[in-house]
N, CA, C and O atoms as a printed pandas DataFrame, in Angstrom:
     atom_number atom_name residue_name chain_id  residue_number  x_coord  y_coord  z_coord
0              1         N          UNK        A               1    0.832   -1.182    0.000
1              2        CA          UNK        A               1    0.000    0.000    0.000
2              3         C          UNK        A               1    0.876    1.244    0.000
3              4         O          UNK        A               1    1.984    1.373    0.520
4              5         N          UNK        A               2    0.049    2.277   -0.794
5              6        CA          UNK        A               2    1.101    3.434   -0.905
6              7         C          UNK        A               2    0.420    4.664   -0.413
7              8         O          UNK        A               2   -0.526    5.148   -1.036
8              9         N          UNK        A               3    0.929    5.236    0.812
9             10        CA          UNK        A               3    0.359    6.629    1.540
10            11         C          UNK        A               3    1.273    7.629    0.810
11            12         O          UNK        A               3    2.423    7.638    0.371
12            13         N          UNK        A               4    0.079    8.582    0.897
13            14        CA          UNK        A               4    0.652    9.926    0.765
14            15         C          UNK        A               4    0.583   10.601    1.791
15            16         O          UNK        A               4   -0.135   10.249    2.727
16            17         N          UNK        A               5    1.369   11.787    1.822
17            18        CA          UNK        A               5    1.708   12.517    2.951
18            19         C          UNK        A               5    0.234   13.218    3.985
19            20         O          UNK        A               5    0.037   13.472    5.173
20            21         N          UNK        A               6   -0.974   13.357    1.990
21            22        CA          UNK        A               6   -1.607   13.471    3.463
22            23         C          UNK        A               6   -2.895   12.511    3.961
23            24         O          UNK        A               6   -3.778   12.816    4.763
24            25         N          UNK        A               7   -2.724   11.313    3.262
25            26        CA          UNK        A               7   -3.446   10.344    3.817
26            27         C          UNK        A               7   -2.748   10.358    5.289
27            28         O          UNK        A               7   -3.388   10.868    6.208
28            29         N          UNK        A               8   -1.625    9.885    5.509
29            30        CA          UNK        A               8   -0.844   10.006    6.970
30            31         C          UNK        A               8   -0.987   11.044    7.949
31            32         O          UNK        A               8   -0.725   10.941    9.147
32            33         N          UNK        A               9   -1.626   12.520    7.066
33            34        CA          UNK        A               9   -1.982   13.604    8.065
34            35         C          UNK        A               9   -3.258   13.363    8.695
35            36         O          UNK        A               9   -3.507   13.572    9.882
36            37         N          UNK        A              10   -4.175   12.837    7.687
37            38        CA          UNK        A              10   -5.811   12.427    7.687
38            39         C          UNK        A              10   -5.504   11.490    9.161
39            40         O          UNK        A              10   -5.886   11.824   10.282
40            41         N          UNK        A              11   -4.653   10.149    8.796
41            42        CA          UNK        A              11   -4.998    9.243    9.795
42            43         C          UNK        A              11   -4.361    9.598   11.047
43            44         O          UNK        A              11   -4.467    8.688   11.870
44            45         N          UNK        A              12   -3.709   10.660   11.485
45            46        CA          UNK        A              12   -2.887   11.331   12.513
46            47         C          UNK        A              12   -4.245   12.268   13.159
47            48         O          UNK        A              12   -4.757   11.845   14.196
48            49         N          UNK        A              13   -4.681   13.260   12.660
49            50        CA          UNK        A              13   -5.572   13.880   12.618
50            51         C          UNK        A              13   -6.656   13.014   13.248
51            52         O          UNK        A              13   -7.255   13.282   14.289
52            53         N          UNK        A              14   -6.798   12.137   12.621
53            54        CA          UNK        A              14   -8.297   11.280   13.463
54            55         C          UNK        A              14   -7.980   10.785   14.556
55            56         O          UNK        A              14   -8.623   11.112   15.554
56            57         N          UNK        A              15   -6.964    9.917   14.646
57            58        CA          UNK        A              15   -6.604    9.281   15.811
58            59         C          UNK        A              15   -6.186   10.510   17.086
59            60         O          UNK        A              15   -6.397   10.321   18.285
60            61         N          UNK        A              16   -5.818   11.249   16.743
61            62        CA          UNK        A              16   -5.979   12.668   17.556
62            63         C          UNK        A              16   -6.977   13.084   18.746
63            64         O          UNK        A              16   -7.046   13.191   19.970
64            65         N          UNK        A              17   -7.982   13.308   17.099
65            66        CA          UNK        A              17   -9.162   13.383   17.718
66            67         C          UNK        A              17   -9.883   12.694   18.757
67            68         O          UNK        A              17  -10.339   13.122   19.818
68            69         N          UNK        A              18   -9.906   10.994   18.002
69            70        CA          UNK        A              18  -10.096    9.841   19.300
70            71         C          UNK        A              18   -9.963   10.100   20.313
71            72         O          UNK        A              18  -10.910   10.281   21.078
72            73         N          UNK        A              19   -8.254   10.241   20.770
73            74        CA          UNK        A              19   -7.316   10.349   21.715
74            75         C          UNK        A              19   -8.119   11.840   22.712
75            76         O          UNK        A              19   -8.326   11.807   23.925
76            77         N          UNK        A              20   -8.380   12.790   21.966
77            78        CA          UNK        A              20   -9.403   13.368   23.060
78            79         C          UNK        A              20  -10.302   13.331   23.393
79            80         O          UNK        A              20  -10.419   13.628   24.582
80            81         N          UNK        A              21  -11.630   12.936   22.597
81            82        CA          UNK        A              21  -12.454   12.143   23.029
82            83         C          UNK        A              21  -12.509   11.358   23.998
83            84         O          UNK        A              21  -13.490   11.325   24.742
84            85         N          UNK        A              22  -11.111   10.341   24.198
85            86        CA          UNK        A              22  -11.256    9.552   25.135
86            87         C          UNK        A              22  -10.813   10.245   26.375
87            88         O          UNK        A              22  -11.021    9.643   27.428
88            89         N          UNK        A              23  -10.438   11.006   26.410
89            90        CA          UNK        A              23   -9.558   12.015   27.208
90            91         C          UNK        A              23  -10.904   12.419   28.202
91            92         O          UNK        A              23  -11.324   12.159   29.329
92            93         N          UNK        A              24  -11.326   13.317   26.874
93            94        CA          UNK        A              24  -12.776   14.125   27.626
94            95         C          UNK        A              24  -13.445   13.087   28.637
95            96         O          UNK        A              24  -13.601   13.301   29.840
96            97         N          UNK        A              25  -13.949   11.516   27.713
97            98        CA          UNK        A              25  -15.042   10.615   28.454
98            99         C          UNK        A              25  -14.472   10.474   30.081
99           100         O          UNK        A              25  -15.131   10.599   31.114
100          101         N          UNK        A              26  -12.805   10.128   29.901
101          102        CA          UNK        A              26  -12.543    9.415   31.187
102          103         C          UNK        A              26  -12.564   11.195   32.282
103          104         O          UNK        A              26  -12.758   11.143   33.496
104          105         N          UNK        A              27  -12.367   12.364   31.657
105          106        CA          UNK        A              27  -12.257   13.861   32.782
106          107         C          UNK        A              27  -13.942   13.755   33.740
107          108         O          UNK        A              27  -14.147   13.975   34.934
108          109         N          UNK        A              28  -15.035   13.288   32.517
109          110        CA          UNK        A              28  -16.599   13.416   32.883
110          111         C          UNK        A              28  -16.685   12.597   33.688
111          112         O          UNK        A              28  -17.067   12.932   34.809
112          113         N          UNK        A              29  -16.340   11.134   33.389
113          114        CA          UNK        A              29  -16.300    9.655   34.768
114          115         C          UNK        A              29  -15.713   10.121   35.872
115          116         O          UNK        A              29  -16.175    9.738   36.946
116          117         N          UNK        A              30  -14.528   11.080   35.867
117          118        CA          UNK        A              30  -14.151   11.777   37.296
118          119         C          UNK        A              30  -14.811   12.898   37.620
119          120         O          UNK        A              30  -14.126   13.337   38.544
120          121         N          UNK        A              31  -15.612   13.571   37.474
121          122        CA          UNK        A              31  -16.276   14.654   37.527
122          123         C          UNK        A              31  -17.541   14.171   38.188
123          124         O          UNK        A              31  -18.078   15.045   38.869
124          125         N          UNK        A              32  -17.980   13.342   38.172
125          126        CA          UNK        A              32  -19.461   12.788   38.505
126          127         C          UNK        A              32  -19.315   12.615   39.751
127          128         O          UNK        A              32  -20.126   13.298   40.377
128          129         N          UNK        A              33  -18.411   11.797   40.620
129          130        CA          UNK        A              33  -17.956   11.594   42.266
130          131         C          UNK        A              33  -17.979   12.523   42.376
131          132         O          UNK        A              33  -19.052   12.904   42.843
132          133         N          UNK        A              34  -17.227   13.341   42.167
133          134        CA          UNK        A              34  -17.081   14.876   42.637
134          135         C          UNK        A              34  -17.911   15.878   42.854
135          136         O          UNK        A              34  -18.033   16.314   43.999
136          137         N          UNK        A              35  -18.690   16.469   41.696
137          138        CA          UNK        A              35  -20.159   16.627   42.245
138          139         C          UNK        A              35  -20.715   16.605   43.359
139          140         O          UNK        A              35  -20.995   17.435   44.224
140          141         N          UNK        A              36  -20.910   14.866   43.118
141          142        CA          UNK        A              36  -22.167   14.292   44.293
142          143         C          UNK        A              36  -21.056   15.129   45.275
143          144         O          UNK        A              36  -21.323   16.257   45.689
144          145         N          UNK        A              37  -19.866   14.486   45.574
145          146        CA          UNK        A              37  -19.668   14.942   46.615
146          147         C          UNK        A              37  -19.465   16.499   46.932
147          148         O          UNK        A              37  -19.641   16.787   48.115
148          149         N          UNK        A              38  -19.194   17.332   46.252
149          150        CA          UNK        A              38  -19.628   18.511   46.238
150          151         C          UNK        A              38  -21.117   19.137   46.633
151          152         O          UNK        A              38  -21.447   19.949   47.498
152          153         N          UNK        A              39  -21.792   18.489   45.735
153          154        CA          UNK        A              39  -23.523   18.456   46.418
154          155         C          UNK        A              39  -24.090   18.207   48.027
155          156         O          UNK        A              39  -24.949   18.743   48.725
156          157         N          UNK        A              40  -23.214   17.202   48.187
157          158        CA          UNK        A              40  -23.012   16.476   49.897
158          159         C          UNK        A              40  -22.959   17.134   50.580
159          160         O          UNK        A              40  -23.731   17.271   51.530
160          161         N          UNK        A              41  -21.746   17.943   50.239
161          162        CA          UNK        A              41  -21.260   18.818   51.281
162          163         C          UNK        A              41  -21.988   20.063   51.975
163          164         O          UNK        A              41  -22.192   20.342   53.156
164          165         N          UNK        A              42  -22.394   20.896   50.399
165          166        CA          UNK        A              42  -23.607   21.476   50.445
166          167         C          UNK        A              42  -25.018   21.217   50.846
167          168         O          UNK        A              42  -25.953   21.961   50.551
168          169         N          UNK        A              43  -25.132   19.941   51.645
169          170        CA          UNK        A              43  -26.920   19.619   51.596
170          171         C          UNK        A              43  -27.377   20.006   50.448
171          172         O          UNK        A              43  -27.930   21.100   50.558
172          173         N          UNK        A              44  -27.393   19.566   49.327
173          174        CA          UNK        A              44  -28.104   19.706   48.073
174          175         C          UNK        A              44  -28.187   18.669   47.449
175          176         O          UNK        A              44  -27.493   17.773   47.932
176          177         N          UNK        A              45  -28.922   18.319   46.294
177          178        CA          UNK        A              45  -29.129   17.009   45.865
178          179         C          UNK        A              45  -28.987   16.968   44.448
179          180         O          UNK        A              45  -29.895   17.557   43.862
180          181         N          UNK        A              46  -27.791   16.250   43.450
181          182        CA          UNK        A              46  -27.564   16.189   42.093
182          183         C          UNK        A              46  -28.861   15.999   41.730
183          184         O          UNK        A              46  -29.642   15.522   42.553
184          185         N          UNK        A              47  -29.340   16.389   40.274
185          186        CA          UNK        A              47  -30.374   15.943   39.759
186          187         C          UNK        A              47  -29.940   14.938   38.747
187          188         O          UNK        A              47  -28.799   14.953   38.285
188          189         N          UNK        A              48  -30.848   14.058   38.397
189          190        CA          UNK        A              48  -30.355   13.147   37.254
190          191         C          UNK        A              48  -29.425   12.254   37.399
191          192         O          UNK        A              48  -29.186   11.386   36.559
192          193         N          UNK        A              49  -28.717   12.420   38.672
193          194        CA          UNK        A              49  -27.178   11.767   38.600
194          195         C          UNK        A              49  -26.319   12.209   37.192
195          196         O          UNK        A              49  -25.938   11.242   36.531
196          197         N          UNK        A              50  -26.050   13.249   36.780
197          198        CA          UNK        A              50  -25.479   13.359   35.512
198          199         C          UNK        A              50  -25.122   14.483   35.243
199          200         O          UNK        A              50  -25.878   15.411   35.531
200          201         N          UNK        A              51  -23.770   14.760   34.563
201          202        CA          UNK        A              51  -23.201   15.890   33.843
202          203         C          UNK        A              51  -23.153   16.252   32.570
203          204         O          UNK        A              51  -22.476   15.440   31.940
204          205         N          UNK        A              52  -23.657   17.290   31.768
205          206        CA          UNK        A              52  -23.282   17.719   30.607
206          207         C          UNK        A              52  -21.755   18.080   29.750
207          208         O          UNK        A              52  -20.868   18.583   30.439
208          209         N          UNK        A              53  -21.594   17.936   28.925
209          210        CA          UNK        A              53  -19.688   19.217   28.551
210          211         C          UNK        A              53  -20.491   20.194   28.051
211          212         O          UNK        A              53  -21.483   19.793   27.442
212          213         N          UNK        A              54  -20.298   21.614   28.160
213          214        CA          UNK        A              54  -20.819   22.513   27.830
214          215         C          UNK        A              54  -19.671   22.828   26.828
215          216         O          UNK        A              54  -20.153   22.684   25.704
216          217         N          UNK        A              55  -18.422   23.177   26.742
217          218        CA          UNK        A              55  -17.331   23.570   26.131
218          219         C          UNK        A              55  -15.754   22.907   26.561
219          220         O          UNK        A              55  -15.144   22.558   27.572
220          221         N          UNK        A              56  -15.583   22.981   25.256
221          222        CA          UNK        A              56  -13.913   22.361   25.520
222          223         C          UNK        A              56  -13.371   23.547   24.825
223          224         O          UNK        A              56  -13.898   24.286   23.994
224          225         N          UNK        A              57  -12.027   23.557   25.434
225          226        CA          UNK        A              57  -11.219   24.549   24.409
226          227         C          UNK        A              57   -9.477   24.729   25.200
227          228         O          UNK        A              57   -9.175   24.412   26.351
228          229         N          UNK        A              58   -8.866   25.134   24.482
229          230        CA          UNK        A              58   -7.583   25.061   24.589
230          231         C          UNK        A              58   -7.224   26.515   25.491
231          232         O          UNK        A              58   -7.724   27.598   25.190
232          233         N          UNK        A              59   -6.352   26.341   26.543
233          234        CA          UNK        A              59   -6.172   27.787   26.988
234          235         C          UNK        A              59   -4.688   27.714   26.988
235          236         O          UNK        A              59   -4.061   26.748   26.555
236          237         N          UNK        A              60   -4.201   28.703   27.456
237          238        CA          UNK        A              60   -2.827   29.087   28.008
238          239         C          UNK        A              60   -3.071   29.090   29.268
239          240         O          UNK        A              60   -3.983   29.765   29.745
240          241         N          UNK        A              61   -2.062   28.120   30.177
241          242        CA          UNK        A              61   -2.350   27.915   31.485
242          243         C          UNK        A              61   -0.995   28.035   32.180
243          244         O          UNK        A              61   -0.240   27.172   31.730
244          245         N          UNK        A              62   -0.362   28.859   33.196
245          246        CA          UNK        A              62    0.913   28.643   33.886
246          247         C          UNK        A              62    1.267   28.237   32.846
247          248         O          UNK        A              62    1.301   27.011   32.738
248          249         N          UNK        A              63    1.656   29.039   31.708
249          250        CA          UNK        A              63    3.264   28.667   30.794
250          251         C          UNK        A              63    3.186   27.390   29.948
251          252         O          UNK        A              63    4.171   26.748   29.584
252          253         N          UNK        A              64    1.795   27.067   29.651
253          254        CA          UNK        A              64    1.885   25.779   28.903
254          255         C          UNK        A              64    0.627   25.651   28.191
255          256         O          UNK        A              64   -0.297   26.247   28.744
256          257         N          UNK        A              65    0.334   25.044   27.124
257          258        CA          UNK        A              65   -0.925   24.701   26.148
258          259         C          UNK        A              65   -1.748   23.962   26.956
259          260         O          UNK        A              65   -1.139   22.916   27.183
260          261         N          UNK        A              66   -3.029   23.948   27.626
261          262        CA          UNK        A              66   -3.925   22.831   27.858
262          263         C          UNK        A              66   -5.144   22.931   27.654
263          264         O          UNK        A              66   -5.653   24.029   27.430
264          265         N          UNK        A              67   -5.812   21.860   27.690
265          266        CA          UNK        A              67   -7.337   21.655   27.492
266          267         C          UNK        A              67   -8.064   22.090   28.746
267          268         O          UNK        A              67   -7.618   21.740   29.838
268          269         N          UNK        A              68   -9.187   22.853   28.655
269          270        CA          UNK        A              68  -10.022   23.374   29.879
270          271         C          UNK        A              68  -11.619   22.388   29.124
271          272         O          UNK        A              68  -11.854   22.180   27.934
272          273         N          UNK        A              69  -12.315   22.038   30.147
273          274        CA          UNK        A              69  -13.380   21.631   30.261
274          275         C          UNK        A              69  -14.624   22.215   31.336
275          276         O          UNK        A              69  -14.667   22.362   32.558
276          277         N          UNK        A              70  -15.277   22.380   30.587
277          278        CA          UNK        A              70  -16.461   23.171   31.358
278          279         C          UNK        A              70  -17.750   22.119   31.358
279          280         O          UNK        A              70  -18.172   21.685   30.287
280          281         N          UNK        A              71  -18.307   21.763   32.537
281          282        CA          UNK        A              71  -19.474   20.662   32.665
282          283         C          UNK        A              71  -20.417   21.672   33.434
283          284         O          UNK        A              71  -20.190   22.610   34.199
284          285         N          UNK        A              72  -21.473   21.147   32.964
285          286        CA          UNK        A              72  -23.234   21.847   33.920
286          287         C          UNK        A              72  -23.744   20.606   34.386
287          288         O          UNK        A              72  -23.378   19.472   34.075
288          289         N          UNK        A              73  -24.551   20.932   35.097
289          290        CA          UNK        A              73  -25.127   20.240   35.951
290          291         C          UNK        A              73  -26.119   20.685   36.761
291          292         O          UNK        A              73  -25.861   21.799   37.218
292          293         N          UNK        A              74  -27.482   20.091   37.219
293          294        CA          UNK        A              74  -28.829   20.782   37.844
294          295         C          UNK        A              74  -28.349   20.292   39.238
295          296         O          UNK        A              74  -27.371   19.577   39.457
296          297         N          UNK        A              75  -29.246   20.826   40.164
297          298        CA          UNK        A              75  -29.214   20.503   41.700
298          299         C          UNK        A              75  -30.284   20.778   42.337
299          300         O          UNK        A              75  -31.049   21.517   41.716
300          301         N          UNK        A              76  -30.607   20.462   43.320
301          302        CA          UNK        A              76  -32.140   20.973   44.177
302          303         C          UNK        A              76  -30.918   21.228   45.839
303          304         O          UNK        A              76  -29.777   20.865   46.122
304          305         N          UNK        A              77  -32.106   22.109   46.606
305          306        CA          UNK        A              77  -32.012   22.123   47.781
306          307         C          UNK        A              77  -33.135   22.074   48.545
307          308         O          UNK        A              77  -33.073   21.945   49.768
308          309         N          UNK        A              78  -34.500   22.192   47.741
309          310        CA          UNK        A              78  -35.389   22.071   48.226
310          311         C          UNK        A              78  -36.305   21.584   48.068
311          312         O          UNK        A              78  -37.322   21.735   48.746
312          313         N          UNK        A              79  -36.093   20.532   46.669
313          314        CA          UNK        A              79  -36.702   19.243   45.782
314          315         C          UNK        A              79  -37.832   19.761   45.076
315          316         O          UNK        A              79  -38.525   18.995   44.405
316          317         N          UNK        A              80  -38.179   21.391   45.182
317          318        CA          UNK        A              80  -38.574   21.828   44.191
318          319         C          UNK        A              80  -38.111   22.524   43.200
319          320         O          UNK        A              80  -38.374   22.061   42.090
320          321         N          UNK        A              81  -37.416   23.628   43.238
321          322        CA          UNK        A              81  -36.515   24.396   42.354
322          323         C          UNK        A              81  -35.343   23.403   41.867
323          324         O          UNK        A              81  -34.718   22.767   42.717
324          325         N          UNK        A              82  -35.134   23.310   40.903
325          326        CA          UNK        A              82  -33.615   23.012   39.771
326          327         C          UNK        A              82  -32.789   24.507   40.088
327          328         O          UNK        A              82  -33.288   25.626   40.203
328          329         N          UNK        A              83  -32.066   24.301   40.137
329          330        CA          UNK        A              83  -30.723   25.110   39.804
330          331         C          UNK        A              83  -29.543   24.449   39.363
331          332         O          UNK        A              83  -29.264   23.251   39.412
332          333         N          UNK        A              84  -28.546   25.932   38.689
333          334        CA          UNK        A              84  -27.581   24.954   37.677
334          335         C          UNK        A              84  -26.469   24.945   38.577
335          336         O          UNK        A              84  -26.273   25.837   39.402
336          337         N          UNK        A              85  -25.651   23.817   38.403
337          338        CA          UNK        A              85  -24.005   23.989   38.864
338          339         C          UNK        A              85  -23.070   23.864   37.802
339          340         O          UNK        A              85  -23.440   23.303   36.771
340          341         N          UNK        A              86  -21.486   24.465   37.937
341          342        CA          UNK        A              86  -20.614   23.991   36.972
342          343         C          UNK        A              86  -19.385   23.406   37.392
343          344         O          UNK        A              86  -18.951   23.604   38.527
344          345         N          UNK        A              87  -18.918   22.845   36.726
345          346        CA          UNK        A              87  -16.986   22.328   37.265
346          347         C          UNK        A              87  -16.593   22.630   36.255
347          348         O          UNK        A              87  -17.258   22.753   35.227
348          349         N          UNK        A              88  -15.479   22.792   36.387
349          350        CA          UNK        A              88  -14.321   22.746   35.156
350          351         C          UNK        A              88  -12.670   22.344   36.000
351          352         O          UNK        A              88  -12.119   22.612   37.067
352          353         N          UNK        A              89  -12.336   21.448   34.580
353          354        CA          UNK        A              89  -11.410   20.721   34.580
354          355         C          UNK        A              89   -9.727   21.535   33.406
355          356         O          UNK        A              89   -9.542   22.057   32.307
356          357         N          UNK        A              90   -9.254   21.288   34.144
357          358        CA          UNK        A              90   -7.699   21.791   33.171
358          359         C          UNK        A              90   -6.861   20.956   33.029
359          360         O          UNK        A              90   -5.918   20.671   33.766
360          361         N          UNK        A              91   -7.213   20.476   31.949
361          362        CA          UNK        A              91   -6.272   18.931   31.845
362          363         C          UNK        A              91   -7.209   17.830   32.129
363          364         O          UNK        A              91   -8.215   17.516   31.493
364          365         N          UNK        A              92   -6.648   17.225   33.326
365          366        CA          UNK        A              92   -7.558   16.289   34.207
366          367         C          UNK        A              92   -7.501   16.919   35.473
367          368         O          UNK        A              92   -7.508   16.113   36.403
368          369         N          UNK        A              93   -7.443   18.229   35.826
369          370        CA          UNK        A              93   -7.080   18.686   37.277
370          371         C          UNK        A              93   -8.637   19.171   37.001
371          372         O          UNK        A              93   -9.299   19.189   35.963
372          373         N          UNK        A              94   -9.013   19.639   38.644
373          374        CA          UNK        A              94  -10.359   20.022   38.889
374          375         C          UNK        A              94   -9.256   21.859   39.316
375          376         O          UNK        A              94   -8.289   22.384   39.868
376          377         N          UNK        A              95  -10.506   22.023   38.467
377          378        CA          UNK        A              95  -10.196   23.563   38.585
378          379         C          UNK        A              95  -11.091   24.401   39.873
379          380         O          UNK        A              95  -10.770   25.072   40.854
380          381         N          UNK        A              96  -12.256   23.983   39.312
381          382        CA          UNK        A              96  -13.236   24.714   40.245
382          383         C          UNK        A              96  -14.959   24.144   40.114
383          384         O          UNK        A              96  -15.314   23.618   39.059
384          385         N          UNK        A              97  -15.951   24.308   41.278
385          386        CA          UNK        A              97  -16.611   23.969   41.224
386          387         C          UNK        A              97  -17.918   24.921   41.747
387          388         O          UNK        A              97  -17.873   25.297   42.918
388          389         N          UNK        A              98  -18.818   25.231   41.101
389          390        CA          UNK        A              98  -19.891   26.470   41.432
390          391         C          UNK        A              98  -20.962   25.925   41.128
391          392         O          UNK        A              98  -21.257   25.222   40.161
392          393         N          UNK        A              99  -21.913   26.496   42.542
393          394        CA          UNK        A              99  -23.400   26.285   42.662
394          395         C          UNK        A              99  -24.241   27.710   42.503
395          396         O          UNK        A              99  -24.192   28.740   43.176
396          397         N          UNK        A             100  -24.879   27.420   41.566
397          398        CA          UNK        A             100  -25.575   28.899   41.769
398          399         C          UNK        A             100  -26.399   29.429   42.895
399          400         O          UNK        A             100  -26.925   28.448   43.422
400          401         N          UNK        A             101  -26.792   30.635   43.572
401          402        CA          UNK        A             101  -27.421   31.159   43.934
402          403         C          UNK        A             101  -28.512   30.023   44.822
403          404         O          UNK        A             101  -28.969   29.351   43.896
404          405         N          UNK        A             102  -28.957   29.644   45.742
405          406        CA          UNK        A             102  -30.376   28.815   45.590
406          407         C          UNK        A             102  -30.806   29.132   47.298
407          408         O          UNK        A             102  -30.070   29.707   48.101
408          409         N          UNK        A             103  -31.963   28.677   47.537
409          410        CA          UNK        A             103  -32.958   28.951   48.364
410          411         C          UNK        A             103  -32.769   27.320   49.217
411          412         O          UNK        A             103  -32.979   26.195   48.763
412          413         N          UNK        A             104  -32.312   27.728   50.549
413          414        CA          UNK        A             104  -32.061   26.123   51.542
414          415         C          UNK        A             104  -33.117   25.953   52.251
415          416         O          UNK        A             104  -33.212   24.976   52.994
């Protein structure tokens, strides 16, 4: 078989892609413990058991290229109102974690 330079870019390029994809899936599987337990702490209660990715994107971080991840997420405190929460991840590090505003 005979590649060209940019069949080899094509199949670099995809497998790339994969490679963050899988990246992202395994940041969200750690993000979910965290939460709850974030929620815990707060007396508040995850909704759904589940996180969204709202945005990925590349930042400049302390002197180096990385991936930032931004997740949403609903919550109750009073099993009537929803409210939103977010985390975000830099890399695979937990950056930060915010509950909005809500009524205990």
């Amino acid at each position: 078989m005979n590649f060209t330079l940019s069949d080899l870019i094509i199949f670099f390029a995809l497998g790339f892609f994969v490679y963050l994809w899988w990246l992202g899936k395994a940041v969200k599987e750690r993000a979910i413990p965290q939460v709850k337990q974030h929620c815990k702490k707060f007396n508040v209660q995850l909704l759904d058991d589940t996180i969204s990715q709202e945005k990925t994107r590349i930042v400049w971080h302390r002197g180096q290229i990385k991936i930032k991840r931004h997740f949403t997420f609903e919550f109750t405190s009073t099993g009537e109102a929803r409210y939103q929460g977010n985390i975000c991840f830099i890399n695979q590090k937990l950056e930060n974690i915010n509950l909005d505003p809500h009524h205990f």
